[in-house]
N, CA, C and O atoms as a DFTB+ gen file, in Angstrom:
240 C
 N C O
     1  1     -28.441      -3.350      -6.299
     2  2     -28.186      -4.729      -5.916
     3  2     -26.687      -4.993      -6.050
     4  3     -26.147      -4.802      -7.139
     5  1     -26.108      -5.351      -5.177
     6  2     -24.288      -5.846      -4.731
     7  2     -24.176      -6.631      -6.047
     8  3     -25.212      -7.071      -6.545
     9  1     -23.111      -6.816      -6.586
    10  2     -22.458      -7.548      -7.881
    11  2     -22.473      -9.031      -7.524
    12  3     -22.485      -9.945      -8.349
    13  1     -22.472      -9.137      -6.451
    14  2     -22.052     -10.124      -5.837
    15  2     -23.484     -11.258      -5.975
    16  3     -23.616     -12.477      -6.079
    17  1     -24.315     -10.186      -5.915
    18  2     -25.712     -10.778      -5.617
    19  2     -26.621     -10.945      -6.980
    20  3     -27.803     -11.259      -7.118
    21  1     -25.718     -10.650      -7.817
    22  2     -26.663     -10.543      -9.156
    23  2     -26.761      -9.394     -10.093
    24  3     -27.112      -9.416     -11.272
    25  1     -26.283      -8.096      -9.154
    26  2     -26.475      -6.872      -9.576
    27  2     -25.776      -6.650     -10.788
    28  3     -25.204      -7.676     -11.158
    29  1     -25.611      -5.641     -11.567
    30  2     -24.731      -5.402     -12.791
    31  2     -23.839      -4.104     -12.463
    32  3     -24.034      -3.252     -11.596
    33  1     -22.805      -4.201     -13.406
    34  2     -21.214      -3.355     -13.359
    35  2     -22.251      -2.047     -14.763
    36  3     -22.181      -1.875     -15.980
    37  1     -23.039      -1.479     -13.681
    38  2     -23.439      -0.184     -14.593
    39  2     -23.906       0.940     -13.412
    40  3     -24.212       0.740     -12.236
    41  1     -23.841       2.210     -14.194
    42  2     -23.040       3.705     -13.644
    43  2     -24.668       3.621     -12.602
    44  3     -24.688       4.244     -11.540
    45  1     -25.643       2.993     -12.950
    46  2     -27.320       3.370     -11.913
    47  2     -26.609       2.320     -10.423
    48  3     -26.767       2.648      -9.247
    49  1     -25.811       1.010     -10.912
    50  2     -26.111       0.345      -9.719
    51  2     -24.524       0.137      -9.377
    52  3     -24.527      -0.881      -8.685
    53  1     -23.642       0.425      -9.463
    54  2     -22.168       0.697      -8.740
    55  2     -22.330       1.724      -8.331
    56  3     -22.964       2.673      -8.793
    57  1     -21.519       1.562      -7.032
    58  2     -21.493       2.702      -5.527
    59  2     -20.256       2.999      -5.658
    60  3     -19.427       2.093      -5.575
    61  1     -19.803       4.496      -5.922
    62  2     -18.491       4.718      -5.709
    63  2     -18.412       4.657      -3.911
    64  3     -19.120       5.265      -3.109
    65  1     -17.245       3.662      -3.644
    66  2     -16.873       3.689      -2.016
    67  2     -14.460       3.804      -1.392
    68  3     -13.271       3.689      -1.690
    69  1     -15.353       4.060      -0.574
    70  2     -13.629       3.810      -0.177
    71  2     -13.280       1.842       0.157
    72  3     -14.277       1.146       0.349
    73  1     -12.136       1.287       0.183
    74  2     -12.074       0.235       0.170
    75  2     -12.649      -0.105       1.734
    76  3     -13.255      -1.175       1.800
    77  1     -12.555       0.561       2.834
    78  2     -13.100       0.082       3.953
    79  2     -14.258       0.271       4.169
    80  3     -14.751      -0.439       5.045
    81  1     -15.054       1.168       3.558
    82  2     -17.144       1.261       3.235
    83  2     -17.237       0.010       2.351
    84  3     -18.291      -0.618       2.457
    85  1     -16.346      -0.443       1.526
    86  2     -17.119      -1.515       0.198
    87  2     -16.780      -2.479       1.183
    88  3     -17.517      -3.411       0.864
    89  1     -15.870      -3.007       2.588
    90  2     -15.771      -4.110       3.025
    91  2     -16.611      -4.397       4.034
    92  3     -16.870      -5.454       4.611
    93  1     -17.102      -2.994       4.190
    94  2     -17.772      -2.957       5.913
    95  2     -19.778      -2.828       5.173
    96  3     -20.805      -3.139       5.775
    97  1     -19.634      -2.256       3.717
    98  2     -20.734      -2.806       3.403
    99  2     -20.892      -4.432       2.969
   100  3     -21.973      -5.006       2.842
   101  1     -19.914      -4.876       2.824
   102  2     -20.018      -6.889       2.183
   103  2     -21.221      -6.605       1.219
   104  3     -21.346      -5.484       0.727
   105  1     -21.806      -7.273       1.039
   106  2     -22.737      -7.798      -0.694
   107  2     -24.530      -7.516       0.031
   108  3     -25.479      -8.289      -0.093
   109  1     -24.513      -6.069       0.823
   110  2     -25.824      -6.021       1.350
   111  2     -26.243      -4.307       0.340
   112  3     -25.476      -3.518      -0.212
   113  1     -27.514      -4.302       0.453
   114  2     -27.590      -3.204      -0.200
   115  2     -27.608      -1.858       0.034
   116  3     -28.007      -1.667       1.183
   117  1     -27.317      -0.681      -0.623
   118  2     -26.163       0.293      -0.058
   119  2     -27.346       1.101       0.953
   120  3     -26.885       1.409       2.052
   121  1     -28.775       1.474       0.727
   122  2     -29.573       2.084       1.807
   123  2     -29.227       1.368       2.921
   124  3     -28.754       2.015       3.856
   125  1     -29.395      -0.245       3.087
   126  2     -29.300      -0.895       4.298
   127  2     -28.148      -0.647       5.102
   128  3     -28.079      -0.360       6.297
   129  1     -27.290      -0.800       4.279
   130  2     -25.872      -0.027       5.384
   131  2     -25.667       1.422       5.581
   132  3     -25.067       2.015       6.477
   133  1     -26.123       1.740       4.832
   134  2     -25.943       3.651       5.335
   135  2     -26.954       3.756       6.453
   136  3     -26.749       4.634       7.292
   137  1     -28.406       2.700       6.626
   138  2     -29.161       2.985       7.953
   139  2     -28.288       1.708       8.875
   140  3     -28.561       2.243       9.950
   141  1     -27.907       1.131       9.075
   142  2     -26.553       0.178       9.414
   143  2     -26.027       1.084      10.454
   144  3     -26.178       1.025      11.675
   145  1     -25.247       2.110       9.581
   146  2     -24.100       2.989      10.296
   147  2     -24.764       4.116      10.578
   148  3     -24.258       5.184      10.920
   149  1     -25.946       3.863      10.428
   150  2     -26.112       5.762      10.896
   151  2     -25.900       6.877      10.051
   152  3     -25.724       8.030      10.444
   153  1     -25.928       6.425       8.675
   154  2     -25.273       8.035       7.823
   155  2     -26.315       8.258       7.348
   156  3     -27.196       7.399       7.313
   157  1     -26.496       9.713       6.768
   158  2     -27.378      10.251       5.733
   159  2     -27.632       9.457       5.205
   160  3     -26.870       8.514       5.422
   161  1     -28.457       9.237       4.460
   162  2     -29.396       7.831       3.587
   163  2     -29.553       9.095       2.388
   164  3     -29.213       8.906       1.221
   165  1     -29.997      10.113       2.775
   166  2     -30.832      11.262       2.279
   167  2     -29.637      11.866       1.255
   168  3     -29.565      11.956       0.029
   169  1     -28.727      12.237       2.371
   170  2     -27.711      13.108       1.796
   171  2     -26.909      12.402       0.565
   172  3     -26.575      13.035      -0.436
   173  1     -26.699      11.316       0.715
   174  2     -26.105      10.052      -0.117
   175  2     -26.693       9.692      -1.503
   176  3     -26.018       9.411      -2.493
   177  1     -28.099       9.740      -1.433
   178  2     -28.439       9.264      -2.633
   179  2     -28.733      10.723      -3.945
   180  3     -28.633      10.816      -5.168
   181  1     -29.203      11.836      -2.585
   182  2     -28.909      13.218      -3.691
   183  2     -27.801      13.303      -4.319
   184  3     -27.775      13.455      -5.540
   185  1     -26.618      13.210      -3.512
   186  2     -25.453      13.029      -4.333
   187  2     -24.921      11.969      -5.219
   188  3     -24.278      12.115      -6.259
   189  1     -25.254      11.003      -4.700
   190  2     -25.141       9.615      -5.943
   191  2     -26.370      10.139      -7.155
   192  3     -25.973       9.630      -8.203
   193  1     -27.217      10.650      -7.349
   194  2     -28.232      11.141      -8.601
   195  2     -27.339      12.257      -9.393
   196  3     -27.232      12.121     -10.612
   197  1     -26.768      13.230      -8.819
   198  2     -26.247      14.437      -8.745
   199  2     -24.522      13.845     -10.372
   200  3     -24.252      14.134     -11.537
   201  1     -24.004      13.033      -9.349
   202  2     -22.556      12.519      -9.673
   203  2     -23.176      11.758     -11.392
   204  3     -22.621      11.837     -12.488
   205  1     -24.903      10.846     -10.902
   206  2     -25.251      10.122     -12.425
   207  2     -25.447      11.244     -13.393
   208  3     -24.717      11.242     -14.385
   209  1     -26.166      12.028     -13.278
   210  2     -26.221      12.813     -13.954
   211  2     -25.196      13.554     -14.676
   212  3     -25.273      13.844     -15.870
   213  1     -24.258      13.838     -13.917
   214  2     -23.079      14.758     -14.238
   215  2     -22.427      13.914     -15.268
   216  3     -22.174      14.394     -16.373
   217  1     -22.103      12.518     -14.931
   218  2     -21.309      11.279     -15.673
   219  2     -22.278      11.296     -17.092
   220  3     -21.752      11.199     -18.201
   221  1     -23.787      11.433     -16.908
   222  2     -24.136      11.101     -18.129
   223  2     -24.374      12.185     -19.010
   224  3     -24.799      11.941     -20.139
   225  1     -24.103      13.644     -18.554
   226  2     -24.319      14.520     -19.564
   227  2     -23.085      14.218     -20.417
   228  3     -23.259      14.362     -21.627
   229  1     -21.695      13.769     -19.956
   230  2     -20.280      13.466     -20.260
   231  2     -20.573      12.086     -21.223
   232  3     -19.557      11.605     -21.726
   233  1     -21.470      11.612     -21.435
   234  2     -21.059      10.498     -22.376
   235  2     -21.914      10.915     -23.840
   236  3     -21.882      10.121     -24.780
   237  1     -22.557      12.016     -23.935
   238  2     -22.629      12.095     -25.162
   239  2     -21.741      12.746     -26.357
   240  3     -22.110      12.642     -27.527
């Protein structure tokens, strides 16, 4: 859920983006714009699980 919309500033629900994906997504949610534009939906979220994981073996 977008920050904007209620969501929270934590590592499950912030999207790492470039500044022109975070403008061209606005405060909608990140599946909806990746089927929006046409991108991997698929490829995107393996790697967003992939990146949580990695971040959270690093915080113990």
């Amino acid at each position: 859920m977008p920050v904007s919309r209620g969501g929270r500033y934590t590592l499950g629900n912030v999207v790492p983006a470039c500044a022109s994906c975070n403008a061209s997504k606005h405060n909608t949610e990140v599946t909806g714009w990746l089927r929006r534009k046409k991108l991997d939906e698929r490829a995107f979220l393996e790697r967003h699980a992939l990146i949580l994981r990695e971040l959270g073996a690093h915080q113990d």
